[in-house]
PASEBA-1860 file (N, C-alpha, C; in nm, 3 decimals):
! residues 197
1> XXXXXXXX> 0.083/-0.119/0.000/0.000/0.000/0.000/0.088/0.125/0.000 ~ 0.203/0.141/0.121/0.304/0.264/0.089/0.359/0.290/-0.060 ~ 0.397/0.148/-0.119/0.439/0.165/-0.267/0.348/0.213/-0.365 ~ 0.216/0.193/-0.361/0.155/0.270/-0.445/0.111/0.351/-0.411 ~ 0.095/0.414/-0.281/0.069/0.564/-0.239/0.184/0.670/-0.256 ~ 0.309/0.587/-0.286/0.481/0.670/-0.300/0.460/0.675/-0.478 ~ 0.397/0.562/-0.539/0.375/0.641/-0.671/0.273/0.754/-0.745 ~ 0.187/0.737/-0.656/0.093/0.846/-0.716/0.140/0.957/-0.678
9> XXXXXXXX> 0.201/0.969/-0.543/0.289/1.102/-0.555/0.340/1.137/-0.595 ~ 0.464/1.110/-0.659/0.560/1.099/-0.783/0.488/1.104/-0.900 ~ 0.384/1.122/-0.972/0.319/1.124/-1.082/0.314/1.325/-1.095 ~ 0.340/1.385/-1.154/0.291/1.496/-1.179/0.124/1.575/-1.142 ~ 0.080/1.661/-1.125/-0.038/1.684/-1.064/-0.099/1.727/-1.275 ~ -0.013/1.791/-1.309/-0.052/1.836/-1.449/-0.097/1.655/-1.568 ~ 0.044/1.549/-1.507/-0.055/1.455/-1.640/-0.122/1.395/-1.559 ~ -0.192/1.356/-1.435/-0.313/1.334/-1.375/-0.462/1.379/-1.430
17> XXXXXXXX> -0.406/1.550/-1.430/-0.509/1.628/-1.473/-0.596/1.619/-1.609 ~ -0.406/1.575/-1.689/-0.477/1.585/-1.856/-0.505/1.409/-1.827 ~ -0.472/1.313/-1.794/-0.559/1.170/-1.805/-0.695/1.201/-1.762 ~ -0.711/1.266/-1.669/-0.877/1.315/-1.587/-0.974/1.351/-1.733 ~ -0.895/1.436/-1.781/-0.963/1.505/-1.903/-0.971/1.393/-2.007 ~ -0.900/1.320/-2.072/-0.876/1.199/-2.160/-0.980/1.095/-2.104 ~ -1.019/1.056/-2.018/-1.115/0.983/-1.968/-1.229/1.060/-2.014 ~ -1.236/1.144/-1.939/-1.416/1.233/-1.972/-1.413/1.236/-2.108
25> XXXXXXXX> -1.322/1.285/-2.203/-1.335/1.254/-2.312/-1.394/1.176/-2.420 ~ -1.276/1.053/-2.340/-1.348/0.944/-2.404/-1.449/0.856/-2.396 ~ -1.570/0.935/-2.268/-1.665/0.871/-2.236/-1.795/0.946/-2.306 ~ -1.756/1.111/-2.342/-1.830/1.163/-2.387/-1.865/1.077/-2.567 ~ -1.712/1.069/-2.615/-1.710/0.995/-2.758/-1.792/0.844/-2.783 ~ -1.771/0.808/-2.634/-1.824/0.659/-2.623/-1.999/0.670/-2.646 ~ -2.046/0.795/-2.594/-2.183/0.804/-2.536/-2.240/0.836/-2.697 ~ -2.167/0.907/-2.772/-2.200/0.955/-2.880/-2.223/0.882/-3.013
33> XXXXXXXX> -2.118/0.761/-2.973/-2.084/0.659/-3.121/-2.168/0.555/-3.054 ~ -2.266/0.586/-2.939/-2.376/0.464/-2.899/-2.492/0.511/-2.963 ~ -2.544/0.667/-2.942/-2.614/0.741/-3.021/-2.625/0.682/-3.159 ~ -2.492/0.706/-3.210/-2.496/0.712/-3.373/-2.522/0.576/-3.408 ~ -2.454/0.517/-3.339/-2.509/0.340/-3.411/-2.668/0.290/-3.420 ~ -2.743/0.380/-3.302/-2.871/0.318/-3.308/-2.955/0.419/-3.400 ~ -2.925/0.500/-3.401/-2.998/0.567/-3.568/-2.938/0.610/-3.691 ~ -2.801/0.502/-3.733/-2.761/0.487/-3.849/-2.784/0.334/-3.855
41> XXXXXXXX> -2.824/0.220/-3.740/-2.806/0.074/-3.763/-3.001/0.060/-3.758 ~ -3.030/0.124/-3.683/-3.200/0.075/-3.650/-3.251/0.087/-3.701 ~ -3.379/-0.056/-3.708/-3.471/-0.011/-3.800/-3.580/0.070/-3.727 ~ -3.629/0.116/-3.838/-3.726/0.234/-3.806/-3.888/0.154/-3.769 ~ -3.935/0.249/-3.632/-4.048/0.237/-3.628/-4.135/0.388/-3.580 ~ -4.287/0.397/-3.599/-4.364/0.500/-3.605/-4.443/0.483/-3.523 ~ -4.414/0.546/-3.362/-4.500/0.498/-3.265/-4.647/0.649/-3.264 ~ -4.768/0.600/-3.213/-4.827/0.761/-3.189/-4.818/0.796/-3.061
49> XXXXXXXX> -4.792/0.921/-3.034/-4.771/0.967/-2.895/-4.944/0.957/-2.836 ~ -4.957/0.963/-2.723/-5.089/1.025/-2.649/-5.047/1.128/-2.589 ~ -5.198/1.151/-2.520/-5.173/1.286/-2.379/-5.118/1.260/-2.261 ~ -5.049/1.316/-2.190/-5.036/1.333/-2.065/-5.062/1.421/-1.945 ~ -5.069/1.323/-1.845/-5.103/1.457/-1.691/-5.063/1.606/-1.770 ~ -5.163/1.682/-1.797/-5.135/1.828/-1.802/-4.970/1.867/-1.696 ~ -5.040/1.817/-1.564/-4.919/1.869/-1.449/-4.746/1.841/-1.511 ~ -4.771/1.724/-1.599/-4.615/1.733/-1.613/-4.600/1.746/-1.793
57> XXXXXXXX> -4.633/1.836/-1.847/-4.647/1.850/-1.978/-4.486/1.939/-2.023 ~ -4.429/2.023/-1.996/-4.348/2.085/-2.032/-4.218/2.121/-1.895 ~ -4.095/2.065/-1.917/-4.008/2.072/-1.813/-3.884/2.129/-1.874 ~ -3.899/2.272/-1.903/-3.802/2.319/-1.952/-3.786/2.311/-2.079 ~ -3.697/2.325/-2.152/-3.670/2.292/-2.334/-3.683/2.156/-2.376 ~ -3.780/2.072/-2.303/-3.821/1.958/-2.400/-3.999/1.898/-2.393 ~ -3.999/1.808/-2.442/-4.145/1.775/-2.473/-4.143/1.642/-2.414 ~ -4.231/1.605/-2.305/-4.259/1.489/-2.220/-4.310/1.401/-2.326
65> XXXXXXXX> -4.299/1.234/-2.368/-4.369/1.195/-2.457/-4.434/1.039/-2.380 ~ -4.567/1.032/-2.425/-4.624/0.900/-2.400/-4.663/0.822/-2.504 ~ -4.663/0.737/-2.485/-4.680/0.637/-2.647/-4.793/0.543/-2.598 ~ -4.896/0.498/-2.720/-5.000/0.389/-2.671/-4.919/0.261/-2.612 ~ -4.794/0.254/-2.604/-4.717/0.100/-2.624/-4.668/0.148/-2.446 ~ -4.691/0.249/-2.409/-4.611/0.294/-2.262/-4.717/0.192/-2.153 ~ -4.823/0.197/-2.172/-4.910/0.101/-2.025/-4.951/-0.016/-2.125 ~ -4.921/-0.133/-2.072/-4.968/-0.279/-2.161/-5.034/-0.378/-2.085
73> XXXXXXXX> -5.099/-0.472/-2.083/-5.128/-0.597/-2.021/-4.994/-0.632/-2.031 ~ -4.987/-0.736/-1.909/-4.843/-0.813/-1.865/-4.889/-0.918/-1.966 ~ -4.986/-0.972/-2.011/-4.997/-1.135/-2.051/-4.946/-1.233/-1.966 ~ -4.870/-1.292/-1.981/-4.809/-1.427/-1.949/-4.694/-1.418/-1.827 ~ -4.683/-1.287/-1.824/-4.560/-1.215/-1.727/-4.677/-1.159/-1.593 ~ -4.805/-1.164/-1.601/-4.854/-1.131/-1.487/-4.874/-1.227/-1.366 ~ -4.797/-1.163/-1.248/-4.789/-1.225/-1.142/-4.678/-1.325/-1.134 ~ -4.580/-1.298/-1.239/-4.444/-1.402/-1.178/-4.391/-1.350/-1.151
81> XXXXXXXX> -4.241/-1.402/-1.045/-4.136/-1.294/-0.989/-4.053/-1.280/-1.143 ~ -3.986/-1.117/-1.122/-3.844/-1.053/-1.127/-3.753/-1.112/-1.077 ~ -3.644/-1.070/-1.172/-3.517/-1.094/-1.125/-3.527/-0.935/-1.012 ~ -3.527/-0.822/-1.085/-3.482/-0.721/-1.010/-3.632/-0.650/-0.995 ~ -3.599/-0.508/-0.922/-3.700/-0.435/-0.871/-3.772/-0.376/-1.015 ~ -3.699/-0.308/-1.075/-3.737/-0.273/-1.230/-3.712/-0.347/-1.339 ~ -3.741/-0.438/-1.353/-3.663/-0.552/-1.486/-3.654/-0.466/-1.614 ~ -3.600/-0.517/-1.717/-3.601/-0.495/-1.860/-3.686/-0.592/-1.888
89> XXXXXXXX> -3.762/-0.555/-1.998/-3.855/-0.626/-2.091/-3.868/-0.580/-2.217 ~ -3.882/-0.688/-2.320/-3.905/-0.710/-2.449/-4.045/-0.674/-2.484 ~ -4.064/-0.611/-2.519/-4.205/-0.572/-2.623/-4.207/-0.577/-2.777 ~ -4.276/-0.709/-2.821/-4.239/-0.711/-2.958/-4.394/-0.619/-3.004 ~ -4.323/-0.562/-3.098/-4.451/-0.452/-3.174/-4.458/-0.478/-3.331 ~ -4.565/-0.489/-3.336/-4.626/-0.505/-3.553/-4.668/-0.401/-3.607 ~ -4.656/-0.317/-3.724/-4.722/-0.270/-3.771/-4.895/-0.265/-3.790 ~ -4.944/-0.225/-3.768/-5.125/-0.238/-3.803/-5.122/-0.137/-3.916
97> XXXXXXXX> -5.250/-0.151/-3.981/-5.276/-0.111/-4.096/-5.254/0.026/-4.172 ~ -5.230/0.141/-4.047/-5.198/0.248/-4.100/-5.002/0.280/-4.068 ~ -4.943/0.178/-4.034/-4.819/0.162/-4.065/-4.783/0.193/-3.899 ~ -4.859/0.235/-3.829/-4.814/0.243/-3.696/-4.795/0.118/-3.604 ~ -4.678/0.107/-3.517/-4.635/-0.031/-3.440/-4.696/-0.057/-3.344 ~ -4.766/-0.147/-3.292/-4.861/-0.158/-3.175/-4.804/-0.271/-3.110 ~ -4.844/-0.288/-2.957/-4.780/-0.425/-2.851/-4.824/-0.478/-2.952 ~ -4.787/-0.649/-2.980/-4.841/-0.761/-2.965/-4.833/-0.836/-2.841
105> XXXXXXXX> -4.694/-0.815/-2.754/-4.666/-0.929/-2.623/-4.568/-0.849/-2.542 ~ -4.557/-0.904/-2.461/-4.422/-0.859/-2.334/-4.334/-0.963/-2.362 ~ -4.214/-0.964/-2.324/-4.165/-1.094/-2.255/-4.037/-1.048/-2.194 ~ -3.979/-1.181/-2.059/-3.889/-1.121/-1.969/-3.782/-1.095/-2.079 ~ -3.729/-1.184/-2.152/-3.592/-1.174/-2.227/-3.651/-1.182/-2.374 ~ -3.535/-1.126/-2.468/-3.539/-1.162/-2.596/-3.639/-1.272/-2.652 ~ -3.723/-1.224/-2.786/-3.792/-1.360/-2.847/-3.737/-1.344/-2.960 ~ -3.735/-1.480/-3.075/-3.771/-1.436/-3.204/-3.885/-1.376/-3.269
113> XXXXXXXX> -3.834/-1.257/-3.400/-3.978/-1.215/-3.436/-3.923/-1.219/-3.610 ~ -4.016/-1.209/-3.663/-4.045/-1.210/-3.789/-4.047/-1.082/-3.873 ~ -4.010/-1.091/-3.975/-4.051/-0.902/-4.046/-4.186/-0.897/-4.109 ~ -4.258/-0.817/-4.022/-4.201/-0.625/-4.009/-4.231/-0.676/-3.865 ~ -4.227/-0.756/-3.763/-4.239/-0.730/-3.656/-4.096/-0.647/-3.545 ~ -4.067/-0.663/-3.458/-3.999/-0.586/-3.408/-3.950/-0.616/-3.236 ~ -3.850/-0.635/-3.200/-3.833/-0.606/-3.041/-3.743/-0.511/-3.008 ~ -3.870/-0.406/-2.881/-3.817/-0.278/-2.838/-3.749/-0.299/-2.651
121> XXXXXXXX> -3.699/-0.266/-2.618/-3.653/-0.341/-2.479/-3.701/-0.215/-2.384 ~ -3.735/-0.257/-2.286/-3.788/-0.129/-2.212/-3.765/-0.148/-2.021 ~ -3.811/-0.091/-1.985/-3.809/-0.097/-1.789/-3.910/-0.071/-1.721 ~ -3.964/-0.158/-1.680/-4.083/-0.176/-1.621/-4.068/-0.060/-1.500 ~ -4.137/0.072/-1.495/-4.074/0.190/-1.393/-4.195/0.125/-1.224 ~ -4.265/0.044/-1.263/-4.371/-0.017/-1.143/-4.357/-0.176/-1.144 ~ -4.343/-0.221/-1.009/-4.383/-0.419/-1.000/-4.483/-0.382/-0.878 ~ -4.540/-0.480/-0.863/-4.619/-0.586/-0.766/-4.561/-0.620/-0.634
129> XXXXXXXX> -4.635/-0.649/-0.552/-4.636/-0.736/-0.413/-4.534/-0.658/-0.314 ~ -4.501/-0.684/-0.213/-4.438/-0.606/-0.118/-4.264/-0.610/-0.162 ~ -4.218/-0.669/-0.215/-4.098/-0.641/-0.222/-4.093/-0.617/-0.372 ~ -4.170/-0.544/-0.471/-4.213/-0.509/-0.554/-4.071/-0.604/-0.675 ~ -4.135/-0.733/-0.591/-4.026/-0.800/-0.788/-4.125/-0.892/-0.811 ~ -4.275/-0.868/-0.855/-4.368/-0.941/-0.936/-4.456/-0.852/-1.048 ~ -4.492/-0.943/-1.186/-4.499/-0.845/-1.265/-4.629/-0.807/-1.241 ~ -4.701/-0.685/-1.189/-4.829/-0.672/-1.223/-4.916/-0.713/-1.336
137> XXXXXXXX> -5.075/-0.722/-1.345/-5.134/-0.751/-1.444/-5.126/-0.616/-1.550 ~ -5.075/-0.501/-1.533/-5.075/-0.427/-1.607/-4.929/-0.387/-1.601 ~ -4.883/-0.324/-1.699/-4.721/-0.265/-1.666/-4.703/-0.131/-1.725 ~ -4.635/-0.033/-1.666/-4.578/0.095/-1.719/-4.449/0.048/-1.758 ~ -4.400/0.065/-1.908/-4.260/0.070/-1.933/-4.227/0.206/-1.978 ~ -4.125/0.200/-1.948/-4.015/0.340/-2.033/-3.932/0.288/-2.117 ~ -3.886/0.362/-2.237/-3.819/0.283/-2.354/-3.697/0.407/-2.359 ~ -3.663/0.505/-2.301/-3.637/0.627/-2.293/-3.617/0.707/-2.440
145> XXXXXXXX> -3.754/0.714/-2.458/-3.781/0.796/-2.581/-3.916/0.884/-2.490 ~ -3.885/0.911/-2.371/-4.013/0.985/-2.347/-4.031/1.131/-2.318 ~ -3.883/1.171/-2.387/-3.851/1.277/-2.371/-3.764/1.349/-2.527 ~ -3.805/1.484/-2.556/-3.756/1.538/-2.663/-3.724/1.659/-2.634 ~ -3.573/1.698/-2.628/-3.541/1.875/-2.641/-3.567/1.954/-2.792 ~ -3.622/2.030/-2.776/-3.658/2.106/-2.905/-3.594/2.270/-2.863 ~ -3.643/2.346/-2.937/-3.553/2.497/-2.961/-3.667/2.567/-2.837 ~ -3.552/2.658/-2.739/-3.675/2.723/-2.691/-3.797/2.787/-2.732
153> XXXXXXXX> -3.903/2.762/-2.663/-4.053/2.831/-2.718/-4.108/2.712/-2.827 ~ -4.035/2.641/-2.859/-4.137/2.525/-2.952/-4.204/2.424/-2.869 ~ -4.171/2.441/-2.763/-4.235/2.310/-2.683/-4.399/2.338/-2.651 ~ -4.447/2.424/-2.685/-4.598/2.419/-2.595/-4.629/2.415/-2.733 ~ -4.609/2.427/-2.901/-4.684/2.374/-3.010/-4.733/2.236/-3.030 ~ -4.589/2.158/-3.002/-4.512/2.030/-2.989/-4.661/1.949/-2.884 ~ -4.662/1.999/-2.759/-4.768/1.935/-2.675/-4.896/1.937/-2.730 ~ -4.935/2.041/-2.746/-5.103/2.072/-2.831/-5.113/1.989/-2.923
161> XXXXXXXX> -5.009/1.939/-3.039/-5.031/1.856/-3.141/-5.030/1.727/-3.079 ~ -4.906/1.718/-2.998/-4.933/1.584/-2.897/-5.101/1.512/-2.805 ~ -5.119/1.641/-2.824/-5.262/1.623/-2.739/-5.340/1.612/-2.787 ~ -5.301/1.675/-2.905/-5.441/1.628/-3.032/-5.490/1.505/-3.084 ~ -5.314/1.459/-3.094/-5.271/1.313/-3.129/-5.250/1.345/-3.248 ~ -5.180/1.445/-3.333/-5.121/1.481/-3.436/-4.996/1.451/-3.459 ~ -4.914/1.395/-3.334/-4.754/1.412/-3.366/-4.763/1.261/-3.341 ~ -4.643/1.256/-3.413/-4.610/1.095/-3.397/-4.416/1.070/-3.439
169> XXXXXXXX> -4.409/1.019/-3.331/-4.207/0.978/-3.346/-4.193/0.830/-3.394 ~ -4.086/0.891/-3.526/-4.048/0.757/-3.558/-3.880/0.758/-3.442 ~ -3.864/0.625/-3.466/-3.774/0.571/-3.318/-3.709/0.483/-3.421 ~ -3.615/0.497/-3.447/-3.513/0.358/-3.507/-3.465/0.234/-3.354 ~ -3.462/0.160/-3.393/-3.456/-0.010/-3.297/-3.345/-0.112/-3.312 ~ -3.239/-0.096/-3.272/-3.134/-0.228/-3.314/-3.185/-0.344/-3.275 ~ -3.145/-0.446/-3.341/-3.178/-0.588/-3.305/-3.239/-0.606/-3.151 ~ -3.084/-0.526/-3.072/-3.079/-0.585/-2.947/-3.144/-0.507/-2.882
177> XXXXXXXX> -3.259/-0.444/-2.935/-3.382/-0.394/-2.883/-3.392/-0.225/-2.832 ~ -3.250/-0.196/-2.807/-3.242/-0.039/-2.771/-3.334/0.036/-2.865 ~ -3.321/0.199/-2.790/-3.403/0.227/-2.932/-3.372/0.417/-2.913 ~ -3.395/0.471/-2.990/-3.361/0.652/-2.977/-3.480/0.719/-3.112 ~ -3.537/0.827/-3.045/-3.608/0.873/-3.130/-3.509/0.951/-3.257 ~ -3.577/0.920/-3.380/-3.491/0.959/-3.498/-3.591/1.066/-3.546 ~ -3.709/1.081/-3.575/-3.759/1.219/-3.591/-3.924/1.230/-3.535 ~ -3.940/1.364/-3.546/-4.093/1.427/-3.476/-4.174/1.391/-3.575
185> XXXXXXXX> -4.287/1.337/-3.658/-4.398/1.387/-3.743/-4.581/1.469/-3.719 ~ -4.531/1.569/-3.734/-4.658/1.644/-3.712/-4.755/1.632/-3.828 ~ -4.886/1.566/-3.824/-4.952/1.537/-3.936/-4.885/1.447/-4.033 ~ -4.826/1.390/-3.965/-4.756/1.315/-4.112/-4.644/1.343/-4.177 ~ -4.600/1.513/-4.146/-4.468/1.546/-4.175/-4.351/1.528/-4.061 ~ -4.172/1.556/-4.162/-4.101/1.560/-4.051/-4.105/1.693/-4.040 ~ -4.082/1.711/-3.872/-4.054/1.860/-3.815/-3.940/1.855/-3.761 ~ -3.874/1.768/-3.689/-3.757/1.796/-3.629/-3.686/1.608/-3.697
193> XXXXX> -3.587/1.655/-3.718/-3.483/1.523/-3.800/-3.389/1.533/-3.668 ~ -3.350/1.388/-3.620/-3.238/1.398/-3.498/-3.098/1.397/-3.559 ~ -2.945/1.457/-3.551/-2.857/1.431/-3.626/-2.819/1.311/-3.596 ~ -2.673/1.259/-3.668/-2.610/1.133/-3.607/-2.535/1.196/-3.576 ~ -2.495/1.334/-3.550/-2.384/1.347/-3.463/-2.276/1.349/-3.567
END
């Protein structure tokens, strides 16, 4: 323990500083080329937003988002234990007829699916029973697409159309189920395109 407390002293306080910086660095680059892979690799899907609690509609420069796919029946997952307090779960989603992706199922881990079907991976933010690791008959997931920064002052248009049920985000999806919103459509158009960075 003296020997490696006699070397960090002996290290300079200046290349400490610049490794300090080289780390943050390269975690910022890391965070970014995770970004870019899932909306230059994912396939695309077109979820519709709904309304939400008025009370939490606008939190600064972004737009709160809820999707019909956010509260589901558990199916087959209701009332068994979790591994953990919030699990991850698989939601495979299909297209229906006007091209929008809807549940078909939950499940704890990965399934196979078929094309155009789809698995989105998400976190159950509520469980069941007193030590809350059982799946309720109903589930809230988050997919963390439930949130969008836009330019100041665009956010209270952004909600009204949301509320109308005018806007709708397409979300690109890698295999392994992650997922990041790739653009806004208001009426059917794009309004905001996400970069890759």
């Amino acid at each position: 323990m003296m020997k490696l407390t006699a070397f960090w002293q002996r290290i300079p306080k200046a290349v400490l500083f610049g490794v300090a910086i080289l780390v943050q660095c390269a975690l910022l680059v890391l965070m970014v080329a995770d970004r870019m892979q899932i909306l230059r690799e994912g396939r695309e899907v077109t979820l519709q937003t709904r309304p939400l609690d008025p009370r939490d509609l606008l939190r600064g420069d972004y737009v709160t988002l809820g999707y019909d796919i956010t509260q589901l029946p558990a199916g087959a997952l209701a009332g068994q234990p979790s591994a953990e307090r919030n699990p991850v779960v698989f939601v495979k989603l299909a297209p229906d007829a006007n091209g929008l992706y809807q549940a078909v199922s939950v499940h704890a881990a990965p399934v196979a699916v078929t094309a155009p079907e789809i698995l989105i991976r998400g976190r159950v933010t509520y469980s069941c029973g007193s030590n809350g690791r059982i799946f309720c008959d109903k589930l809230t997931i988050r997919y963390g697409l439930e949130s969008y920064f836009v330019p100041e002052g665009e956010g209270k248009t952004l909600e009204q159309a949301r509320n109308q049920q005018k806007l709708r985000v397409v979300a690109a999806v890698l295999p392994s189920g992650r997922a990041a919103i790739k653009r806004l459509l208001l009426d059917g158009e794009p309004i905001y395109e996400e970069p890759w960075y």
